[in-house]
N, C-alpha and C positions, 0 to 999 in steps of 0.2 A: 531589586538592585538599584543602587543611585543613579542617577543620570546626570552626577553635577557636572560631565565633560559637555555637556551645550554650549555652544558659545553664547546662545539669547538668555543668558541667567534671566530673563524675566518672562522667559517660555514656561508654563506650568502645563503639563500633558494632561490632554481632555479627558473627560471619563468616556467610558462608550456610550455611542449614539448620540453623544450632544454635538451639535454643529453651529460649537463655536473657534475660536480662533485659538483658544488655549492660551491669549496674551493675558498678565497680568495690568491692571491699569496702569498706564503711563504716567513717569510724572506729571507735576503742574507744567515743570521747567522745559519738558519735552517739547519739542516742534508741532504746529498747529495738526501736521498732515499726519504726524504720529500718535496723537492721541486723538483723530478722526475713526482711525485705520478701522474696517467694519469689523465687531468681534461672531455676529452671526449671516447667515446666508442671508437675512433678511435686510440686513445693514449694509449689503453689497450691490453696488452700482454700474448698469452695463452689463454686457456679457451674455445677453438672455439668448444668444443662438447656446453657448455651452452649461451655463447656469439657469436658464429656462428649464419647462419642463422637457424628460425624454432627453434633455442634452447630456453629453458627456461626464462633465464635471459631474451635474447635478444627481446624476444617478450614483453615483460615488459615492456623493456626500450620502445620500436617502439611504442607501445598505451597507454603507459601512465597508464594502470592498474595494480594494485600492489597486490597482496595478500602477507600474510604471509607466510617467509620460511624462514628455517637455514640454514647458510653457515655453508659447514664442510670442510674446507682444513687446510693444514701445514702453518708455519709461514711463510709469505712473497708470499702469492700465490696471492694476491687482494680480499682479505673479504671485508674489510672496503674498499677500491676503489668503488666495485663492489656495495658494499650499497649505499652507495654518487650517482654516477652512473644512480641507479635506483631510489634513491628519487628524483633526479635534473630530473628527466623524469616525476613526477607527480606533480598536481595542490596539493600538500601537504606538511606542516612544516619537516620539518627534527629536532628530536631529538636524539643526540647520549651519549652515557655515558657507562661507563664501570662497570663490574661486579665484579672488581677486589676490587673498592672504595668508589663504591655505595650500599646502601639498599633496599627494599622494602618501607621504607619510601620516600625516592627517586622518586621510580615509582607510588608511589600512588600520589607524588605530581604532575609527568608529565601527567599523566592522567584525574587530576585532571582539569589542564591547557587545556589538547584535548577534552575534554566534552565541555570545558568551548569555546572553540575555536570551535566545532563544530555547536556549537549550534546558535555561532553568526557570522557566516560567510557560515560555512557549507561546511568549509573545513577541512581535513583530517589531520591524525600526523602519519607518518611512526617512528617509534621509534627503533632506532637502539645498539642493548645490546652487545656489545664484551664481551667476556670469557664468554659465556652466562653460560656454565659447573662451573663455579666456583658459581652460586647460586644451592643452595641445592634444594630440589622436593617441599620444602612446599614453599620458595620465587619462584621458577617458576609457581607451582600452580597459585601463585598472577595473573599471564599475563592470564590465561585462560577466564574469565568472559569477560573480557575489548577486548581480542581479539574477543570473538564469539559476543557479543553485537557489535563489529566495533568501538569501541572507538577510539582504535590503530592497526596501521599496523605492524606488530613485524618483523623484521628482527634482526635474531640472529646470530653471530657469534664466532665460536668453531675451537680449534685444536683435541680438545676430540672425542674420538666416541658418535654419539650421541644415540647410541646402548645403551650405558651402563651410560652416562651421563646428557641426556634431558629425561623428562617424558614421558610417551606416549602418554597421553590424549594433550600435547603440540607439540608431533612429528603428531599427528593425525588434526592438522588445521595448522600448519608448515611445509609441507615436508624439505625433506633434500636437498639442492642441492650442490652437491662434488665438491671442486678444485683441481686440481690433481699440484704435485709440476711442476714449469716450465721447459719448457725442454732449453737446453741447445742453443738451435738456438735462440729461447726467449728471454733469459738472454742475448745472445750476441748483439744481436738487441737491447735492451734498454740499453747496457752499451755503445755501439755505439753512443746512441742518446746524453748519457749523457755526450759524451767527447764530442761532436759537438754544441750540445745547448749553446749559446750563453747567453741566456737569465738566463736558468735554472740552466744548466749544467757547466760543467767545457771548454765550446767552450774558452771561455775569457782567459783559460789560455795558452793555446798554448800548450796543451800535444796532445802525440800521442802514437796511442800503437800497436801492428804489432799483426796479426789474431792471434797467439800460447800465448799472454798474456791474451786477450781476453778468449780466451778459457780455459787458465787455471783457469784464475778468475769464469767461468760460471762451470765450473770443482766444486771447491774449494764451492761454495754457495749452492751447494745440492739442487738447484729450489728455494732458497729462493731470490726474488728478491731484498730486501731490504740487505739483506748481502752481494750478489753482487754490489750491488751500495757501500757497504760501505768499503768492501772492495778494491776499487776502489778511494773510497775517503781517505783512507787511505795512499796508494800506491802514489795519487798523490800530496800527503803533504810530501812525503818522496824524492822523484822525484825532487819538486818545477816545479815551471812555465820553458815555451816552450822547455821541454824534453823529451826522449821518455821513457814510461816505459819498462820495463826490469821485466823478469820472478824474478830475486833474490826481484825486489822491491816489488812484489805480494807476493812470500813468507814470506817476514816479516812483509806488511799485513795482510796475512791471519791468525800470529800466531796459536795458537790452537784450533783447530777443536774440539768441542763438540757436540757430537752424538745427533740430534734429537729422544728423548726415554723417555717412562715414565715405569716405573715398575711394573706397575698394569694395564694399558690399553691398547690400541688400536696398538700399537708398541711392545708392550711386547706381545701381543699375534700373533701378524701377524711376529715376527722376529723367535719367538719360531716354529710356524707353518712353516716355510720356512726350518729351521733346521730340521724338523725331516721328512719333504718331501724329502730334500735331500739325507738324509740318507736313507729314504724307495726307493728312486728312486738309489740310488748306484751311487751319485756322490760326492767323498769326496773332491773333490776343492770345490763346490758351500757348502756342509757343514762345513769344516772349514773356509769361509770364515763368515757364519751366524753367526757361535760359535765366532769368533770373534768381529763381530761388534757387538755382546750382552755382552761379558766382555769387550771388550774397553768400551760399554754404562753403566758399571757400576752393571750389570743384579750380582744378588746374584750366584756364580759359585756352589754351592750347590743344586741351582733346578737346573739349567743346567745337573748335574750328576743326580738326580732324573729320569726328562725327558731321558736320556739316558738309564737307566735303562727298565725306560718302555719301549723305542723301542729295546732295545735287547728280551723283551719277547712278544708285540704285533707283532712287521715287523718280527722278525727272528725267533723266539722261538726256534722250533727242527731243524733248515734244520743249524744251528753254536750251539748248545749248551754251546760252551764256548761264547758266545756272553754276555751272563748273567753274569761269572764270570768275564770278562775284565771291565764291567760298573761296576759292584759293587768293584773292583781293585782300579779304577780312582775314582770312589768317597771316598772310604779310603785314596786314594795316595794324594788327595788333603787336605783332612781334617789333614794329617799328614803334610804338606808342604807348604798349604797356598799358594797367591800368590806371586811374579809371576808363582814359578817355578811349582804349584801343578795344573796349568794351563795347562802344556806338556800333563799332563795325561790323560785330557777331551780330550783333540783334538786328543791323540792315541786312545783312547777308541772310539772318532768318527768314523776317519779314519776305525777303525777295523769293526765297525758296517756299514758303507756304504759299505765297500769292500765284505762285510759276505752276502752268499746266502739268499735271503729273503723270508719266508713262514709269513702268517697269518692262519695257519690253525691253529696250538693253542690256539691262540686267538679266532678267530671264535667257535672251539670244544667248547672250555670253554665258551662261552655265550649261544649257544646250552644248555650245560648240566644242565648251570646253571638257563637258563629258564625253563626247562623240571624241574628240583628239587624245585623252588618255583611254579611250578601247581599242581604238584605230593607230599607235604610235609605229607602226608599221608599213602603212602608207606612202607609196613612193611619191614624190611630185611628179605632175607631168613632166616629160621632157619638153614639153615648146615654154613650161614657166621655167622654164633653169638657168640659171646663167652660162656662157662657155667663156671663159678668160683666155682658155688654151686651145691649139690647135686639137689636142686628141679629144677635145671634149667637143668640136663641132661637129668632127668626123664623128662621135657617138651620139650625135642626134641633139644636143642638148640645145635649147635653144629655138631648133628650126620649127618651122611653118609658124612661130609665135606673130601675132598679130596688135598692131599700136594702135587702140582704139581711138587716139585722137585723129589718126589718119584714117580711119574708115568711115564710111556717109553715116550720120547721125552721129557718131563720136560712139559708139558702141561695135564690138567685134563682135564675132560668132563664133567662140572661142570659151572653153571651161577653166575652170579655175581651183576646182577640188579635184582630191583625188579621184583616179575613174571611179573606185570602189563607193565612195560616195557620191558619185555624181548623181544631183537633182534633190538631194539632200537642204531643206530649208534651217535656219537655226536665229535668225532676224526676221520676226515679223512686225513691221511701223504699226504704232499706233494713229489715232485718229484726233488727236489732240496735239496741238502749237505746230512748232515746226517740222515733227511728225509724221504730221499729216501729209503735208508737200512731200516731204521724204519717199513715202508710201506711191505717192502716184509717178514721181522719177523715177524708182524704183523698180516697179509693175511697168511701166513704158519700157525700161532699158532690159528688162526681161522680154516684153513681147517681143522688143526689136533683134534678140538674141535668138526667138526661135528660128 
């Protein structure tokens, strides 16, 4: 049966057992990082926890059996490689299309084709969905049936978390398998290949680049391979033929760097969580440096002072007291100044919080107490704590024998304060760090003085 509905007209389906990408060569005219793109496992860079031996992937590719699974990595790590990859290893059609352009009427049409194809041949359709996150939960729902019947083979691929962006009943007959970004020997290794390939690459033109360009380029691409090759193709149109490049020609390829970041997912929570570890751990380089890469990404500077606020009263609370007033400062000092310059005040307000003695014991107290008062909401107050406004509330007791500790010797009464049923119940225990510490022994004094 034909398979001219592919969208990749230049997809040619592998034969079985070969484990290659199934591309046909790319034009000349193609982008540097498209006619790199590896066509065998052996041409693929990175990934050696999943494409190592015994890994995930790898075992796929080596027998030829495929189940369904989501790719979850950064842009330019080998999603789409890594899919090619694995269908060019199975007796099965390869269908790819993206989520970004396509519908559910789309996939009902390609399924409609893999039935129709299974049925007369008795061969398989791996079907392969980039931004699989950009369909909503009821078009993902669609793949569920068709996946557990075996219609199709679903291989999805996401920069999303697929935490918060694939369904579960679809993460539950898909696992996840991670691409982690490439690491910098990686990246130099295939920018290597790409000045020397004759064929692919820029061999033909006679450039040359000395290890510290290289590196800077593998530098500059944050693991993304595709950016590194472009950046590279950039550089070497700037250059022209048999020259060598020069770090100035990298730099004004690389023009400007925009933060991989999303504001509501998987980046915005893992950047935010880094920041306030920092700060709990009392390193203000590693947390100015978070704080920054989140307002260079654009992160709203208003939760950023939020967030700080709250680690001045969960990490610190009593042992710096004024930790609280310096974040609630910085977020005023910003709201009055905007950026850039209302920006100084987040990163003082940091600095001051990493540097500041750190207790959780308030925070702890206060979950304590406040577990204990949603078990106990039952709990009568004493009568000597009550107030009486009114005559019938004296005569009811409310009020009396109460005792004013500033008029008693030591400024301490001998007098409870929780309900009887709790009485002797602790739920604030001072740490032993800043101001704290003093806290802890006034504390323990105005206790003894109470027995």
């Amino acid at each position: 049966m034909s398979d001219s509905f592919e969208l990749f007209p230049t997809v040619r389906e592998s034969a079985p057992g070969q484990q290659g990408a199934g591309d046909a060569r790319p034009e000349a005219t193609a982008p540097l990082a498209a006619r790199m793109r590896p066509r065998t496992l052996a041409e693929f860079r990175g990934q050696e926890k999943i494409v190592g031996e015994g890994g995930s992937v790898r075992v796929m590719i080596d027998t030829g059996r495929v189940s369904s699974f989501i790719l979850w990595g950064p842009p330019g790590s080998g999603k789409t490689t890594l899919a090619r990859l694995v269908a060019g290893s199975a007796d099965a059609a390869f269908v790819a299309f993206s989520a970004v352009t396509e519908g559910v009427a789309r996939v009902r049409q390609i399924i409609a084709q893999a039935r129709t194809r299974r049925q007369a041949t008795g061969r398989g359709t791996i079907l392969f969905c980039d931004e699989i996150h950009r369909f909503n939960k009821a078009q993902q729902d669609a793949f569920l049936p068709h996946v557990e019947a075996g219609d199709i083979v679903l291989i999805g691929a996401t920069t999303e978390n697929p935490s918060f962006e694939v369904v579960r009943p679809l993460l539950s007959r898909a696992p996840v398998v991670v691409l982690e970004p490439l690491a910098r020997d990686d990246l130099e290794a295939l920018l290597r290949e790409a000045l020397t390939d004759g064929e692919r690459g820029l061999g033909a033109s006679g450039l040359t680049a000395p290890r510290e360009v290289l590196a800077r380029i593998a530098e500059a691409a944050d693991g993304d391979a595709r950016r590194a090759l472009g950046i590279l193709e950039r550089a070497a149109g700037i250059a022209g033929d048999d020259a060598e490049l020069t770090v100035e020609a990298i730099e004004t390829a690389i023009q400007r760097r925009f933060a991989v970041y999303d504001k509501s997912g998987d980046q915005h929570y893992g950047h935010i969580s880094a920041l306030h570890k920092s700060v709990r751990g009392g390193d203000p380089d590693a947390a100015l440096y978070w704080l920054g890469r989140m307002l260079d990404a654009g992160e709203d500077p208003l939760y950023i002072a939020r967030r700080l606020v709250r680690m001045a009263s969960e990490d610190i609370g009593l042992a710096a007291p004024g930790a609280l007033a310096i974040a609630i400062a910085a977020r005023d000092a910003y709201r009055f100044l905007g950026s850039p310059e209302g920006e100084l005040a987040l990163a003082q307000a940091t600095v001051y919080l990493a540097g500041s003695p750190k207790s959780n014991r308030l925070y702890k107290g206060w979950g304590r107490a406040l577990g204990r008062a949603r078990e106990t909401p039952a709990a009568e107050v004493p009568l000597h704590l009550r107030n009486a406004p009114t005559r019938l509330m004296k005569d009811l007791g409310y009020g009396r024998d109460y005792l004013y500790d500033a008029d008693q010797a030591g400024g301490v009464s001998r007098q409870s304060y929780l309900p009887d049923s709790l009485e002797g119940e602790e739920f604030y225990h001072p740490g032993g760090a800043g101001w704290e510490a003093a806290l802890r022994e006034r504390l323990a004094d105005w206790k003894r003085k109470r027995r």
